[in-house]
C-alpha positions as CSV (number, residue, x, y, z in Angstrom):
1,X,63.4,102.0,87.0
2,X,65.1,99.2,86.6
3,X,64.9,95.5,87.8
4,X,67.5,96.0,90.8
5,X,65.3,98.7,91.9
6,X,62.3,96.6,92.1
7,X,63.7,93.5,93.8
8,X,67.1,94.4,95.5
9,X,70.7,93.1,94.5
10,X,71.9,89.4,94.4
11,X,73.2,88.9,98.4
12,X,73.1,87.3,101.3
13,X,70.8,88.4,103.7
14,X,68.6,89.6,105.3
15,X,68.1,93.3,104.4
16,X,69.5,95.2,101.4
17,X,70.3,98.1,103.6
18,X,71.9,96.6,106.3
19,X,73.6,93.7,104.7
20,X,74.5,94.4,101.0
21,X,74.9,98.0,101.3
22,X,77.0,97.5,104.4
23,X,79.1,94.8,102.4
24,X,80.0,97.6,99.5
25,X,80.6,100.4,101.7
26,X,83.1,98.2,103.5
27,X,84.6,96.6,99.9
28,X,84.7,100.3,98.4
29,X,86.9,101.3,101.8
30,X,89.2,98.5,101.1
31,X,90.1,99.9,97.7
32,X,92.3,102.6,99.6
33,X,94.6,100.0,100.9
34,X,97.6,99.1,98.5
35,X,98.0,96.0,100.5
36,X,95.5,94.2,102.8
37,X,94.6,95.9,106.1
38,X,95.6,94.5,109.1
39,X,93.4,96.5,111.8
40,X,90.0,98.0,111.1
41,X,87.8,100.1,113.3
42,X,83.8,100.4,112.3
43,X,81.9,102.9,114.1
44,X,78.2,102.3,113.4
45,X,75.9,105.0,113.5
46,X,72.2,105.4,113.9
47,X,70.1,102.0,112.6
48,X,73.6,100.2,111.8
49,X,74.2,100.5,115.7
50,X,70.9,99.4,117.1
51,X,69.8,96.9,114.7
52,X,72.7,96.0,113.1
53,X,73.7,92.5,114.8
54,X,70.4,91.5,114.0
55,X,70.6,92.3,110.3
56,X,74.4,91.1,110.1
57,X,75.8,94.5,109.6
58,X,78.9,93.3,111.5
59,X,79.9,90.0,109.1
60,X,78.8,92.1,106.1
61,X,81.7,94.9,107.4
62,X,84.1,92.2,108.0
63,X,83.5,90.4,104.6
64,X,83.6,93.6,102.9
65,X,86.9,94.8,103.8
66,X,88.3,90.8,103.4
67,X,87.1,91.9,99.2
68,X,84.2,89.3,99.7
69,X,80.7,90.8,97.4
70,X,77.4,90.9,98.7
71,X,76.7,87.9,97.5
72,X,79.7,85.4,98.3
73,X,78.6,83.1,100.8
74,X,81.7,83.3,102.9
75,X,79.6,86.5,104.5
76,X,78.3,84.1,107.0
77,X,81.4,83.4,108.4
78,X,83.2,86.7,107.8
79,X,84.4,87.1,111.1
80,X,86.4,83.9,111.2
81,X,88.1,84.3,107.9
82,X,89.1,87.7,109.4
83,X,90.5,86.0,112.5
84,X,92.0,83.8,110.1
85,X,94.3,86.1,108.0
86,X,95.1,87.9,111.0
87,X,92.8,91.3,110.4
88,X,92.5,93.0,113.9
89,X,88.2,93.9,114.2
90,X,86.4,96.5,116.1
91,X,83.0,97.6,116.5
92,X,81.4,100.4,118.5
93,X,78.3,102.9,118.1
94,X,79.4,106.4,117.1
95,X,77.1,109.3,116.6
96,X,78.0,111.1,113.5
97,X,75.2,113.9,113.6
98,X,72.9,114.7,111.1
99,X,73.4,111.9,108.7
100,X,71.8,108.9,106.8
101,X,70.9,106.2,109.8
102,X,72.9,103.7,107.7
103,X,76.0,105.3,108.0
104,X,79.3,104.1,109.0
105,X,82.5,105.2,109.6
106,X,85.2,102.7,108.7
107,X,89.4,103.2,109.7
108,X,91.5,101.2,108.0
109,X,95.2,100.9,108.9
110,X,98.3,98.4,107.8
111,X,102.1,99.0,108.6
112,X,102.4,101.3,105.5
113,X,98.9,103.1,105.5
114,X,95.8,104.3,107.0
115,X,92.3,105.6,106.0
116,X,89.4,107.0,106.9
117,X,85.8,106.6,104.9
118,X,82.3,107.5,105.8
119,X,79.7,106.1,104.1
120,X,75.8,105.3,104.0
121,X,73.2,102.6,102.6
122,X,70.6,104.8,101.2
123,X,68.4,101.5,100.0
124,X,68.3,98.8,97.7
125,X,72.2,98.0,98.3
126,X,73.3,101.7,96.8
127,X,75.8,103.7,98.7
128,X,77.3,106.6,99.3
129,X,80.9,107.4,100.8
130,X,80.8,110.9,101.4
131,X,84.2,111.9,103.1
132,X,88.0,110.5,103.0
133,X,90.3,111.0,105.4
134,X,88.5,114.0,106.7
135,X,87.5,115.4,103.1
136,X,84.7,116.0,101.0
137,X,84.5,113.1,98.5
138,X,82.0,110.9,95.9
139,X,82.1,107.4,95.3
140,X,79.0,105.3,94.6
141,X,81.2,101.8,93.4
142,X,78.6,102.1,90.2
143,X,81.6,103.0,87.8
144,X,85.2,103.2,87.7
145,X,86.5,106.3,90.2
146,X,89.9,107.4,90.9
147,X,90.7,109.4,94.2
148,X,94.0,112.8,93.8
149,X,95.8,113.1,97.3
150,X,97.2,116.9,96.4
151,X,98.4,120.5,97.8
152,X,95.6,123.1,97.2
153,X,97.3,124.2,94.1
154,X,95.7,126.6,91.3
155,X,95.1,124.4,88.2
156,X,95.5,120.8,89.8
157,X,91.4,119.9,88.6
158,X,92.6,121.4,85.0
159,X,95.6,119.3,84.6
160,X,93.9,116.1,86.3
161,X,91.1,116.7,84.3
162,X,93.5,117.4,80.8
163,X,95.6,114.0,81.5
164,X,91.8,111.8,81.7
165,X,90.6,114.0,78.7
166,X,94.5,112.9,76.6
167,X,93.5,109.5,77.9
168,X,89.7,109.4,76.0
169,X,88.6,109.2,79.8
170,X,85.2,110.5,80.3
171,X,84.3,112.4,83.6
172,X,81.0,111.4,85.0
173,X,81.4,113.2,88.4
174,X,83.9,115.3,90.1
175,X,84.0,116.4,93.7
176,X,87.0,118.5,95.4
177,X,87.4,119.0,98.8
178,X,89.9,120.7,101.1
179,X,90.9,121.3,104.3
180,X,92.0,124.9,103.7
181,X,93.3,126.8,101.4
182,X,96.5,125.8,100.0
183,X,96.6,122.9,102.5
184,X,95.6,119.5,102.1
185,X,92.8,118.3,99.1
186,X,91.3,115.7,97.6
187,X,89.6,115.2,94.5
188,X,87.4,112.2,93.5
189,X,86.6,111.5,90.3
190,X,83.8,109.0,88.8
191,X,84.6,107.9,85.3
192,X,83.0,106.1,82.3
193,X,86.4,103.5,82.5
194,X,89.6,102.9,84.1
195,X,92.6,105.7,83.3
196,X,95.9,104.0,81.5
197,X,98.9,103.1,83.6
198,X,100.6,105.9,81.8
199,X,98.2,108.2,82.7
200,X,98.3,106.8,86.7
201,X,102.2,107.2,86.4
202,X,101.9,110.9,84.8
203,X,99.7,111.9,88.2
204,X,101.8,109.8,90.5
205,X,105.0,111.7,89.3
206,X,103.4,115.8,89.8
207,X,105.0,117.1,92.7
208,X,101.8,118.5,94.7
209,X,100.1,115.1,93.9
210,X,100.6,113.1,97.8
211,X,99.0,110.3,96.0
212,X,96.8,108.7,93.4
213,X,93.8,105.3,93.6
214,X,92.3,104.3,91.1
215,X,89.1,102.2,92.7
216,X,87.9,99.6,90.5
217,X,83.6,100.1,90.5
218,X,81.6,97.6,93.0
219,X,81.3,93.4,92.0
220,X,78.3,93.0,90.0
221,X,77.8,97.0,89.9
């Protein structure tokens, strides 16, 4: 156990959960975006719905997807620097079944893309984002991670996996998920650091590769 576990991360506050947890989950989102969103839709579920405005849930969204960390103290006043650079808000209370009470769901769209993540704050400002754009995923923000946009294809992991490995990237944690067979997949990938340009360029170029992010891990992680 370690210190962060004891007292919580650096933020503002008031509540780990709510407000630090909700910050990353909303920073982590943003990572999908190659340049800055300009509408975003939160749909709060559970505990981030009822109690939420009380724990500033809502600022801690807003400055999370502006790139602001859980501790800047421009969180106070998140919604207004959102206003100001012109990033459409909204918020509404979803229910996403049998899931964390922390949980959000959090669309992101600009003129050139748009994204889907849904997340939870398990506790002392860790998360989870659990699905992308409708598909299994794993990111945490507590180490580099890189997210493969591909066809169900045999031997996709293998040669994503062969490219880190030629790069001296190590793989901490690797989920795949997929629509159906031979349709639609996504792999994410948590790694010990950052995969080379070279390497990004290499995945970018496959033909049953629809895209590639590499998400730097969370401020202060």
């Amino acid at each position: 156990m370690g210190l962060l576990d004891m007292i919580g991360p650096v933020m503002v506050g008031p509540s780990s959960s709510h407000t630090a947890g909700a910050a990353r989950l909303a920073w982590l989102a943003r990572q999908l975006l190659e340049t800055p969103p300009v509408r975003v839709r939160f749909g709060l579920h559970g505990s981030f719905a009822k109690t939420g405005k009380g724990h500033g849930t809502h600022l801690a969204l807003a400055g999370g997807v502006l790139g602001f960390a859980p501790d800047d103290p421009r969180l106070k006043e998140a919604l207004e620097h959102a206003a100001a650079a012109g990033v459409e808000l909204h918020f509404e209370a979803v229910e996403l079944g049998d899931v964390h009470p922390n949980t959000v769901r959090i669309e992101l769209e600009n003129a050139e893309e748009r994204h889907e993540v849904i997340g939870s704050s398990i506790g002392g400002g860790l998360v989870r984002i659990w699905k992308v754009d409708g598909l299994d995923a794993y990111l945490s923000g507590e180490t580099p991670a890189l997210l493969v946009r591909h066809r169900d294809t045999p031997g996709v992991i293998a040669r994503v996996a062969r490219v880190l490995a030629d790069d001296e990237v190590n793989i901490a944690r690797i989920v795949s998920g997929r629509a159906q067979r031979g349709g639609d997949a996504l792999m994410s990938l948590e790694i010990d650091h950052p995969l080379s340009e070279i390497g990004l360029a290499y995945l970018r170029h496959l033909s049953y590769v629809h895209w590639v992010r590499p998400l730097p891990p969370l401020p202060n992680s």
